[in-house]
DSSP file (Angstrom, degrees, kcal/mol; ACC not computed):
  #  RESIDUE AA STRUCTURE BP1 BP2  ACC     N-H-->O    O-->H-N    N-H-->O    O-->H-N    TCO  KAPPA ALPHA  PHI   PSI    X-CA   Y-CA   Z-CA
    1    1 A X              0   0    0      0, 0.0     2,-0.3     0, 0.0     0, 0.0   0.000 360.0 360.0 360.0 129.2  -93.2   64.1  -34.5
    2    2 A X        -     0   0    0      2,-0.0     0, 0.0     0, 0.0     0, 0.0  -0.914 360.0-102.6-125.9 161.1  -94.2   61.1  -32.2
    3    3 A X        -     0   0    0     -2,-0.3     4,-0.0     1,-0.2     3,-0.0  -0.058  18.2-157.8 -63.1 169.9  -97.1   58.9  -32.2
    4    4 A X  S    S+     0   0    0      2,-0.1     2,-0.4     0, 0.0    -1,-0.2  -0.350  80.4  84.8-140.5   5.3  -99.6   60.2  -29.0
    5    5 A X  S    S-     0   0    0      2,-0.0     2,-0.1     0, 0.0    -2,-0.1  -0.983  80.5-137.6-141.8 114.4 -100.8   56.3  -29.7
    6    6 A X        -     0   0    0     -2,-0.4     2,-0.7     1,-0.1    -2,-0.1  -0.462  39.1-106.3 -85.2-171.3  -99.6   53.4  -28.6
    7    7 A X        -     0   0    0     -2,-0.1     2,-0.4     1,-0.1    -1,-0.1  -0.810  40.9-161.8-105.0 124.2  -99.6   51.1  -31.4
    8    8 A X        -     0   0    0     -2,-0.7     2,-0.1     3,-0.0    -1,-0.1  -0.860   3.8-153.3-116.1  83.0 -102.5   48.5  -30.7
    9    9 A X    >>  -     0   0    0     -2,-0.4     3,-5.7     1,-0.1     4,-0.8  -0.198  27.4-116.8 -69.6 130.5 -102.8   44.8  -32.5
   10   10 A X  H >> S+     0   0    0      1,-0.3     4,-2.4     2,-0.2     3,-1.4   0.908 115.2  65.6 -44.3 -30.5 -106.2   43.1  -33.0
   11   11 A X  H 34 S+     0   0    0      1,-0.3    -1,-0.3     2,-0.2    -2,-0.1   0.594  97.1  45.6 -78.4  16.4 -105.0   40.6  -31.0
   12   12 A X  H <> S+     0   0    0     -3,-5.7     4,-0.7     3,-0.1    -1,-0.3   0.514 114.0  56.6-103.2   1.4 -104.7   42.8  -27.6
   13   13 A X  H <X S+     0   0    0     -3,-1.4     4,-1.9    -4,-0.8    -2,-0.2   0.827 114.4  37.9-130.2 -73.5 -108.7   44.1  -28.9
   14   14 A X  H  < S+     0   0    0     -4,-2.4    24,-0.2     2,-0.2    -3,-0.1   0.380 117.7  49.3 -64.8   8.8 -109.8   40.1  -28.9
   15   15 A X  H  4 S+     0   0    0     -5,-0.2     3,-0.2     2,-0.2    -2,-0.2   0.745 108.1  52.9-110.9 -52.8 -107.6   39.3  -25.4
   16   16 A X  H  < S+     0   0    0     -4,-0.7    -2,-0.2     1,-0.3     3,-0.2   0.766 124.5  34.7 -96.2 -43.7 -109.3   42.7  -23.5
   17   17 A X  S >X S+     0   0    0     -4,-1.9     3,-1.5     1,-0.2     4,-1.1   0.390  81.1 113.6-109.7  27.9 -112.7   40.7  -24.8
   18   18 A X  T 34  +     0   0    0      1,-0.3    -1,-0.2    -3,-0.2    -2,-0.1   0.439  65.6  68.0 -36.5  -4.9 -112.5   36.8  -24.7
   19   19 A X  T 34 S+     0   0    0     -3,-0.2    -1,-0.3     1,-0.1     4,-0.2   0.319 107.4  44.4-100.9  15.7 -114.6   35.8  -22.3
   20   20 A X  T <> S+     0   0    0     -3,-1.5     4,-2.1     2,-0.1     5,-0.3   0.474  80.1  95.6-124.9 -38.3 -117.5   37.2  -24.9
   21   21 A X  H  X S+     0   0    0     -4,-1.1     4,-0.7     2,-0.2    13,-0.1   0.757  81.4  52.8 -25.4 -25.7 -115.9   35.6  -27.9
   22   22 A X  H  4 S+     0   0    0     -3,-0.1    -1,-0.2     2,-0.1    -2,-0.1   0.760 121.6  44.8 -90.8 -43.6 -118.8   31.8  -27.4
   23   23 A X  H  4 S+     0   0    0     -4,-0.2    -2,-0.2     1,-0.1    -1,-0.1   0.796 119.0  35.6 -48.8 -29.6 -121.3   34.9  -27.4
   24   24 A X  H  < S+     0   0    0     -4,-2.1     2,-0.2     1,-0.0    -3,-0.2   0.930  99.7  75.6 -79.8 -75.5 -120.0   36.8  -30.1
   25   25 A X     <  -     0   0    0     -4,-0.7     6,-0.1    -5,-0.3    -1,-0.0  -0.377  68.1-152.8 -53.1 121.6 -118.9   34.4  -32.4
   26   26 A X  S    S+     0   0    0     -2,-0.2     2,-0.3     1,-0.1    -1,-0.1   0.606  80.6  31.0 -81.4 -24.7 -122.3   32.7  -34.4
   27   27 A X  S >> S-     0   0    0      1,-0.0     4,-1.9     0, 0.0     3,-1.4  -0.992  81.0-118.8-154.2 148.4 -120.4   29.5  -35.0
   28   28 A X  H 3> S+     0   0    0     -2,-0.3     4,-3.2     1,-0.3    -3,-0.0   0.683 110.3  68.2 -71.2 -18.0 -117.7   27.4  -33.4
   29   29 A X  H 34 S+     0   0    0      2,-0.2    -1,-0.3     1,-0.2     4,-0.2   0.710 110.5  36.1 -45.5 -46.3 -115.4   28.0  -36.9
   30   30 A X  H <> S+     0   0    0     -3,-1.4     4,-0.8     2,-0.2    -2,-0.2   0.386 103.2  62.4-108.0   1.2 -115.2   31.7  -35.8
   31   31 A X  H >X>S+     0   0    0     -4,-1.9     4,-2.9     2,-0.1     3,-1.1   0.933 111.2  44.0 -66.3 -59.0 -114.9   31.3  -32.5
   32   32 A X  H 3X5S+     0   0    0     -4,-3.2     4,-1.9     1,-0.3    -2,-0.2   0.789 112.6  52.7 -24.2 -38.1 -111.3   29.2  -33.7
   33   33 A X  H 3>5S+     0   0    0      1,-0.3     4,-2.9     2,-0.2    -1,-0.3   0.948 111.4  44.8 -90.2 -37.8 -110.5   32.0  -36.1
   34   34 A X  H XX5S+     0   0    0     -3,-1.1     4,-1.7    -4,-0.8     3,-0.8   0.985 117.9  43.7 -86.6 -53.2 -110.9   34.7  -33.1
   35   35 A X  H 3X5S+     0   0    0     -4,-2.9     4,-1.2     1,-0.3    -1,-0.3   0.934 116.8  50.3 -70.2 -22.2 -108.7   32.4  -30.3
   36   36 A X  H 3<<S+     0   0    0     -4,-1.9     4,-0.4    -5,-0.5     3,-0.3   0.972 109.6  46.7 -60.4 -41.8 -106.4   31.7  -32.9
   37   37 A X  H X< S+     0   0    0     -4,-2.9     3,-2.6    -3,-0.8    -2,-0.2   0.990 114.5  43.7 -54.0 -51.1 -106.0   35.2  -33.9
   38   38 A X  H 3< S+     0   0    0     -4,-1.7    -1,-0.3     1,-0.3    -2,-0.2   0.512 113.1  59.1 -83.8  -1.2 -105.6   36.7  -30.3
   39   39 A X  T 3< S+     0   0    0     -4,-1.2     2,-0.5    -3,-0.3    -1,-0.3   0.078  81.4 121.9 -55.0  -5.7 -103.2   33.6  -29.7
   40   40 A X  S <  S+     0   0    0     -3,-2.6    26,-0.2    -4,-0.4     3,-0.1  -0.720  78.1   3.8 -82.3 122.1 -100.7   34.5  -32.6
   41   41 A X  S    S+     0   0    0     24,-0.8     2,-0.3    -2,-0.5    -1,-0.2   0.975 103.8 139.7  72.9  82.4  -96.8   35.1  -32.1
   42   42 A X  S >  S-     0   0    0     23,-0.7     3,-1.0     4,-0.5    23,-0.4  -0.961  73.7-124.3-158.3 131.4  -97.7   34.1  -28.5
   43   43 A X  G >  S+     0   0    0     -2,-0.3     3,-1.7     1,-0.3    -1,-0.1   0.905 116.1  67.0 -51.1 -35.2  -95.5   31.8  -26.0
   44   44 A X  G 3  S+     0   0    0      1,-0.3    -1,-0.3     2,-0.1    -5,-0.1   0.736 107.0  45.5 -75.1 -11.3  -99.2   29.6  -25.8
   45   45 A X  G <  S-     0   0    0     -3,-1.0    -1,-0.3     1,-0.2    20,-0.2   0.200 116.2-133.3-107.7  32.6  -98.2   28.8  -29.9
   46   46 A X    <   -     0   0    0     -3,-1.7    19,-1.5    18,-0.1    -4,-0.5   0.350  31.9-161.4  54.0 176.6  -95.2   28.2  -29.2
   47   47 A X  E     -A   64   0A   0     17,-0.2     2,-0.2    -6,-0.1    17,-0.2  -0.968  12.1-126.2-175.7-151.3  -91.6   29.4  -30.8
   48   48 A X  E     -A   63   0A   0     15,-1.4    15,-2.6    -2,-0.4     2,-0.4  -0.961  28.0 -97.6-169.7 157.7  -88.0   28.6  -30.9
   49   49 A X  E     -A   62   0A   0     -2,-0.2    13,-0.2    13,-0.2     2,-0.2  -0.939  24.0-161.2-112.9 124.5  -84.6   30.5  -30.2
   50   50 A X  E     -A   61   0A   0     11,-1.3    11,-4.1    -2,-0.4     2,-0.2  -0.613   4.2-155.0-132.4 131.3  -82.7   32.0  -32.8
   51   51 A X        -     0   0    0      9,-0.2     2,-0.4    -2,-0.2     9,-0.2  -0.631  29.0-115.9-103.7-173.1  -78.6   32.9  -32.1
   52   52 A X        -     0   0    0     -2,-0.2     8,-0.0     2,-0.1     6,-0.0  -0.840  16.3-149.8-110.9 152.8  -77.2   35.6  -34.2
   53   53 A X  S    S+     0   0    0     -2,-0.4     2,-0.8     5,-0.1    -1,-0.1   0.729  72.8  91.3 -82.0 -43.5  -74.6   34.7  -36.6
   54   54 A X  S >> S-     0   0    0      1,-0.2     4,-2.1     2,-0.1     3,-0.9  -0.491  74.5-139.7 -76.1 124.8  -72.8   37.6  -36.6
   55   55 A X  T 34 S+     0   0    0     -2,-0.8    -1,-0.2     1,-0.2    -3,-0.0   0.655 101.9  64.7 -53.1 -16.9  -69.8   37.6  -33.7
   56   56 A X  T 34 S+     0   0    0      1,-0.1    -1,-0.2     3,-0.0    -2,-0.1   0.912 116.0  22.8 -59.7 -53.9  -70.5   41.0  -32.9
   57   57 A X  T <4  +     0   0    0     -3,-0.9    -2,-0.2     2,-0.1    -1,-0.1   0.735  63.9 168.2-102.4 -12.9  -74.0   40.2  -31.7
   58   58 A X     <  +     0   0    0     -4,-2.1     2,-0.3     1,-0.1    -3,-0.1   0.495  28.6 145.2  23.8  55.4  -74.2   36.9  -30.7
   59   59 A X        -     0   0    0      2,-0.0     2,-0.3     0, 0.0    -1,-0.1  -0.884  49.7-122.5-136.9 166.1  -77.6   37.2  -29.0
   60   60 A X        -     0   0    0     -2,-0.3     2,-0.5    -9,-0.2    -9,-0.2  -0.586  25.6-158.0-108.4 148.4  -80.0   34.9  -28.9
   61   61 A X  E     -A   50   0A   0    -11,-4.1   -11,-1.3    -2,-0.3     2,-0.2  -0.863  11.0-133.9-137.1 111.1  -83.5   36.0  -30.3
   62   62 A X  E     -A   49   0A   0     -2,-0.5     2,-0.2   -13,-0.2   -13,-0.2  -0.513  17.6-165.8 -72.1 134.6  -87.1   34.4  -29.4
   63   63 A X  E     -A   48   0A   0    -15,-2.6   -15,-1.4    -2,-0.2    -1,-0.1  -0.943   4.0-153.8-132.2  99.1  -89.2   33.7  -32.2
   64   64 A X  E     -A   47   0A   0     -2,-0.2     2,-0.4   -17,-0.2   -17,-0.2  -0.023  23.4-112.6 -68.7 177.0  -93.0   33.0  -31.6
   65   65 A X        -     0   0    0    -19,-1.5   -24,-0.8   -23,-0.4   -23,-0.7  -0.939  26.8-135.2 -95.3 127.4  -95.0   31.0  -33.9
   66   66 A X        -     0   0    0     -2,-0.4    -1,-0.1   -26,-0.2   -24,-0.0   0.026  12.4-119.3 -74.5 165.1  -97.6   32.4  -35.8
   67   67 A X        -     0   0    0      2,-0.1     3,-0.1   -30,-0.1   -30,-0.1   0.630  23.9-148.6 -88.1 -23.5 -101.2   31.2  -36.6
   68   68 A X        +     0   0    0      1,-0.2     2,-0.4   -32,-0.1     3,-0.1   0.956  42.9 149.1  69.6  30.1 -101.1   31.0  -40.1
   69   69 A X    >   -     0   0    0      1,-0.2     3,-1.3   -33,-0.1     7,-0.7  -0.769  49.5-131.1-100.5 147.1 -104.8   31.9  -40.4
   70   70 A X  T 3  S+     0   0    0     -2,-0.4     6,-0.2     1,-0.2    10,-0.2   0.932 108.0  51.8 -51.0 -59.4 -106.2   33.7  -43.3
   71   71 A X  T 3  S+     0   0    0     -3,-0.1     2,-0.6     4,-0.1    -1,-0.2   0.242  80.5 109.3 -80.9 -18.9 -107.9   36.0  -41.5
   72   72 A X    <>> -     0   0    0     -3,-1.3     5,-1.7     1,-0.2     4,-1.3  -0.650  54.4-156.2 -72.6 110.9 -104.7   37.1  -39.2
   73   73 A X  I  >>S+     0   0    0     -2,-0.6     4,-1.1     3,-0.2     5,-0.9   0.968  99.1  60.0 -45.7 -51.1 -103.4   41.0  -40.3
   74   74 A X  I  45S+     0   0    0      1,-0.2     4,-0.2     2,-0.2    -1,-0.2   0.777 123.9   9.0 -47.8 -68.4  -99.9   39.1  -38.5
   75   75 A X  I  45S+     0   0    0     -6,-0.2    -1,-0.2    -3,-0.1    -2,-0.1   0.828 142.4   9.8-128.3 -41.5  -99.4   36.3  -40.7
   76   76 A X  I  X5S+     0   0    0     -4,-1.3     4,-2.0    -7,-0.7     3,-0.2   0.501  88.2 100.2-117.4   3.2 -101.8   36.7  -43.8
   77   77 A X  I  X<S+     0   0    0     -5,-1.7     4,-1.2    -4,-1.1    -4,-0.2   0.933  82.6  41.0 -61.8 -51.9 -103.1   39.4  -43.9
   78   78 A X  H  ><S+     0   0    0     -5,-0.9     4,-1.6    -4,-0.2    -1,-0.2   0.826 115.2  55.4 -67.7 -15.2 -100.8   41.6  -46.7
   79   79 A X  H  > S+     0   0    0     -3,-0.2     4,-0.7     2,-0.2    -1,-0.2   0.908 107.6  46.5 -81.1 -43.8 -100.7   38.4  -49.1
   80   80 A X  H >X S+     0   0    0     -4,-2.0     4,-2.2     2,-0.2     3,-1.2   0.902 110.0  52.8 -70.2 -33.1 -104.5   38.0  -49.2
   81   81 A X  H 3X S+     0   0    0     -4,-1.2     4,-2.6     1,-0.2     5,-0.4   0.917 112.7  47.7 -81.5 -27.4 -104.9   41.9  -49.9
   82   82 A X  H 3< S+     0   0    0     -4,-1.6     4,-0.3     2,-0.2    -1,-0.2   0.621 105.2  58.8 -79.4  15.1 -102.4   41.3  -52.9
   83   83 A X  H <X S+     0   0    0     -3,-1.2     4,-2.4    -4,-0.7     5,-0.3   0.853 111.9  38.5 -69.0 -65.2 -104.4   38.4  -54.0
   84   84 A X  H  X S+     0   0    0     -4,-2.2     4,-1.3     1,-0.3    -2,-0.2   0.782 112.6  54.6 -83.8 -18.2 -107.3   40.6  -54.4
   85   85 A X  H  X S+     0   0    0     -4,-2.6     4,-0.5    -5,-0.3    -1,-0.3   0.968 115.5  47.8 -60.3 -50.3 -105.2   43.9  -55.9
   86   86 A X  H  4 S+     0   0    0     -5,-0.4    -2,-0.2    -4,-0.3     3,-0.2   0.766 109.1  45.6 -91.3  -4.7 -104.1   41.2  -58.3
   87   87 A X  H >X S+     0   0    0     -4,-2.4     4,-2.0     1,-0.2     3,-1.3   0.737 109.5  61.0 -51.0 -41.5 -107.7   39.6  -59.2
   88   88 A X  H 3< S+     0   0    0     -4,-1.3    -1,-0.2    -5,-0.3    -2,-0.2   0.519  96.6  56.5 -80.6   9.6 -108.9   43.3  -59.6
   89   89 A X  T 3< S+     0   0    0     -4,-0.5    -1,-0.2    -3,-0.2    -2,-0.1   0.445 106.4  53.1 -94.4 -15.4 -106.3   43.8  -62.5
   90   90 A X  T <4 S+     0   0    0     -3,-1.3    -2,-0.2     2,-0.1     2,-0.1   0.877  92.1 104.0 -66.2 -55.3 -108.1   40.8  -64.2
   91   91 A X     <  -     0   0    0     -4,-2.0    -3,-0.0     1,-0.1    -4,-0.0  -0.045  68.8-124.2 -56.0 107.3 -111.4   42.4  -63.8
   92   92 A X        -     0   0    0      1,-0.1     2,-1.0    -2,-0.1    -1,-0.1  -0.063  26.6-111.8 -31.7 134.0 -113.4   44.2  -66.7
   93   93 A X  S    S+     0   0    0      2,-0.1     2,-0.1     0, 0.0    -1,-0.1  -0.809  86.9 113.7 -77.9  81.9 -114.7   47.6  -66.8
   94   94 A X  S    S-     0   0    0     -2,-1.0     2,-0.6     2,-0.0    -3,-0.0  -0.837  77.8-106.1-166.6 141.9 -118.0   45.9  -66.6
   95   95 A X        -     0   0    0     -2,-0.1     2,-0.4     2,-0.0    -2,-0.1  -0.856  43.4-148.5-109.2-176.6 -120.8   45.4  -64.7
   96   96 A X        -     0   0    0     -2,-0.6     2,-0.4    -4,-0.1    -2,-0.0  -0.845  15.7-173.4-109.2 143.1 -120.8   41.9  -63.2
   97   97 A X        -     0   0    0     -2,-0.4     2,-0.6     2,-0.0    -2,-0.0  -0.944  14.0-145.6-143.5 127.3 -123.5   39.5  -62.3
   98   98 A X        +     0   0    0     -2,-0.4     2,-0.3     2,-0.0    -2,-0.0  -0.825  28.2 164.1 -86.0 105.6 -123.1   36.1  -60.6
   99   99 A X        -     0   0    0     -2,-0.6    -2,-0.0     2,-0.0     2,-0.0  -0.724  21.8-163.5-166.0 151.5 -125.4   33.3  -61.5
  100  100 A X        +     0   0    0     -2,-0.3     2,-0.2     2,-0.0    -2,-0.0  -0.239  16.2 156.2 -94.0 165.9 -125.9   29.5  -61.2
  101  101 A X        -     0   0    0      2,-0.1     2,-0.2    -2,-0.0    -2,-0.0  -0.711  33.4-120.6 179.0 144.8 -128.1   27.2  -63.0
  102  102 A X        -     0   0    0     -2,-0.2     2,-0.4     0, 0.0    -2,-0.0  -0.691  15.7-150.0-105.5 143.5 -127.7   22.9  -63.7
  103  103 A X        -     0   0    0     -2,-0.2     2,-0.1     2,-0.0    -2,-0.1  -0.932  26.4-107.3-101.6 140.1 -127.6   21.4  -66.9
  104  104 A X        -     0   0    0     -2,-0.4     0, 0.0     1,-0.1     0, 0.0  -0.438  36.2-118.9 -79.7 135.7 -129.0   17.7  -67.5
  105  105 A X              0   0    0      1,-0.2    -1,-0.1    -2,-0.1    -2,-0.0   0.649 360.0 360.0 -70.2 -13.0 -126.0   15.6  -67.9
  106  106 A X              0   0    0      0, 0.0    -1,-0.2     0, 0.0    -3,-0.0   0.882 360.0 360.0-119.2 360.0 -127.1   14.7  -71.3
């Protein structure tokens, strides 16, 4: 059975709108996150060229450089959701409530 789809990365989604990205983005922190994203495994982030070892293939393979943002599905994305799988295995069947308050230091 073959996909009807081609297969479509958030960074062609943020590339197809950048020029809306100082609009979009509320702060200049996620304006970064977004040119970083749509700039990942990208000639503009650089790379490096890779031979093959094996004498059979002995072809040379480009290798882009990543962005290394949290936020990228490309580079962090599956480690952060197995952060939170493995926090929610911590968690109480409870519910839970958040809250702050200062103590006088003596």
């Amino acid at each position: 059975m073959s996909n009807r789809y081609s297969a479509c990365q958030l960074a062609d989604i943020i590339r197809a709108f950048h020029t809306d990205i100082p609009t979009i983005a509320s702060n200049t922190w996620k304006a970064r996150t977004l040119y970083a994203l749509m700039r990942c495994r990208t000639a503009e982030m650089g790379g490096h060229i890779d031979r093959c070892d094996n004498p059979d293939c002995n072809k040379l393979h480009i290798s882009y450089n990543s962005c290394r943002n949290r936020h990228c599905p490309r580079c962090q994305g599956h480690l952060r959701e197995r952060w939170i799988q493995d926090r929610e295995k911590d968690l109480l069947n409870a519910s839970y409530f958040h809250i702050v308050f200062t103590l006088p230091d003596t």
